[in-house]
C-alpha positions in Angstrom: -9.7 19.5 -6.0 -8.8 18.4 -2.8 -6.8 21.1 -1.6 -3.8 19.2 -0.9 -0.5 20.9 -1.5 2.7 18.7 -2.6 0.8 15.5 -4.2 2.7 13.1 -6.0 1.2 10.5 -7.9 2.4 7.9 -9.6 1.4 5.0 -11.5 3.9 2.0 -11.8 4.2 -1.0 -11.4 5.0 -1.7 -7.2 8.0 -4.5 -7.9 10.0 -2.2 -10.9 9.4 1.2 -8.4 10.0 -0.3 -5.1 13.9 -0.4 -6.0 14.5 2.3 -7.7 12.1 4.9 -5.3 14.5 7.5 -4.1 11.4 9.6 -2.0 9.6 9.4 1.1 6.2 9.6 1.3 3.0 9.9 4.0 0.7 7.8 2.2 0.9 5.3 -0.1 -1.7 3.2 -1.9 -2.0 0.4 -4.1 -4.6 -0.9 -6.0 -3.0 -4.1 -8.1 -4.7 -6.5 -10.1 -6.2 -8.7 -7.9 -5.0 -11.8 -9.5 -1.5 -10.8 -9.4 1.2 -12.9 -8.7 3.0 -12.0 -5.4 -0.2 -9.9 -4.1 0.5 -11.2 -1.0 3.9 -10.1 -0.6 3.2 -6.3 -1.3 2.7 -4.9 2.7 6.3 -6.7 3.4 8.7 -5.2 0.4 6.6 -1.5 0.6 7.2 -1.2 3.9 10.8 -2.7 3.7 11.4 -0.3 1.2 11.8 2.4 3.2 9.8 4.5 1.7 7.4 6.1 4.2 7.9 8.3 6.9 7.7 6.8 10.3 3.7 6.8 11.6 2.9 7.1 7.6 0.4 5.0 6.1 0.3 2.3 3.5 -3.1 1.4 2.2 -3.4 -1.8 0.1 -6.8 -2.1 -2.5 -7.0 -6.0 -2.5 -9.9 -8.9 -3.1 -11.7 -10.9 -0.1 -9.0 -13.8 -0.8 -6.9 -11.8 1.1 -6.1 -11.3 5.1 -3.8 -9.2 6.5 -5.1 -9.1 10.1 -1.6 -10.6 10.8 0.6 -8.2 9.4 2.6 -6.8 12.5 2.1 -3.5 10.9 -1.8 -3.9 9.8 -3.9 -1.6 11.7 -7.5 -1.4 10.1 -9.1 -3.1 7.0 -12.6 -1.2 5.1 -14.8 -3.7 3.5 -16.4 -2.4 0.7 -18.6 -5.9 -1.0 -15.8 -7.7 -2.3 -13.1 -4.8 -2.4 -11.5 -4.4 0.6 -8.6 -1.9 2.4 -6.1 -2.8 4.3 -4.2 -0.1 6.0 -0.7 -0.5 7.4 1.3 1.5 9.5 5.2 2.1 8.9 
C-alpha cells in the first residue's frame, strides 16, 4: 500500500526481542503500553542493541508522562493530544 519494498514487521514484546534480534534495521518503532514497567528504559537498550543502522531512526509511541528531550540521541518529539513521538537517532 505504501510502496515500500523489503518491510519487516514484527510484533513482540521489545525486552524478549531485543536479545535475541539478529537484523539491522532503518526504522524502528514502538508503541508499548503506556503504563509499562521500564517504559522509560526503552530508547537506551533499542539503541544499545545494535540494531539499526548508523543515521537510522528509532521512533518511540509514549504518554505525556514521558520526556526524552535529554536523550543524547533524541532528535524530535510530535505531539499528538496526549500521544506523543519521540524520535531518536542511532
Amino acid at each position: 500500500r505504501l510502496g515500500l519494498a523489503n518491510v519487516t514487521a514484527v510484533h513482540s514484546n521489545v525486552f524478549d526481542f531485543l536479545p535475541i534480534c539478529k537484523e539491522k534495521f532503518d526504522i524502528v518503532f514502538a508503541d508499548p503500553p503506556y503504563a509499562l514497567e521500564g517504559l522509560d528504559t526503552i530508547p537506551d537498550k533499542v539503541l544499545g542493541a545494535g540494531i539499526l543502522h548508523p543515521g537510522c531512526w528509532f521512533i518511540l509511541e509514549h504518554g505525556d508522562e514521558y520526556s526524552f528531550t535529554a536523550h543524547p540521541n533524541f532528535v524530535k518529539e510530535r505531539n499528538y493530544g496526549r500521544v506523543h513521538f519521540s524520535i531518536f537517532e542511532a
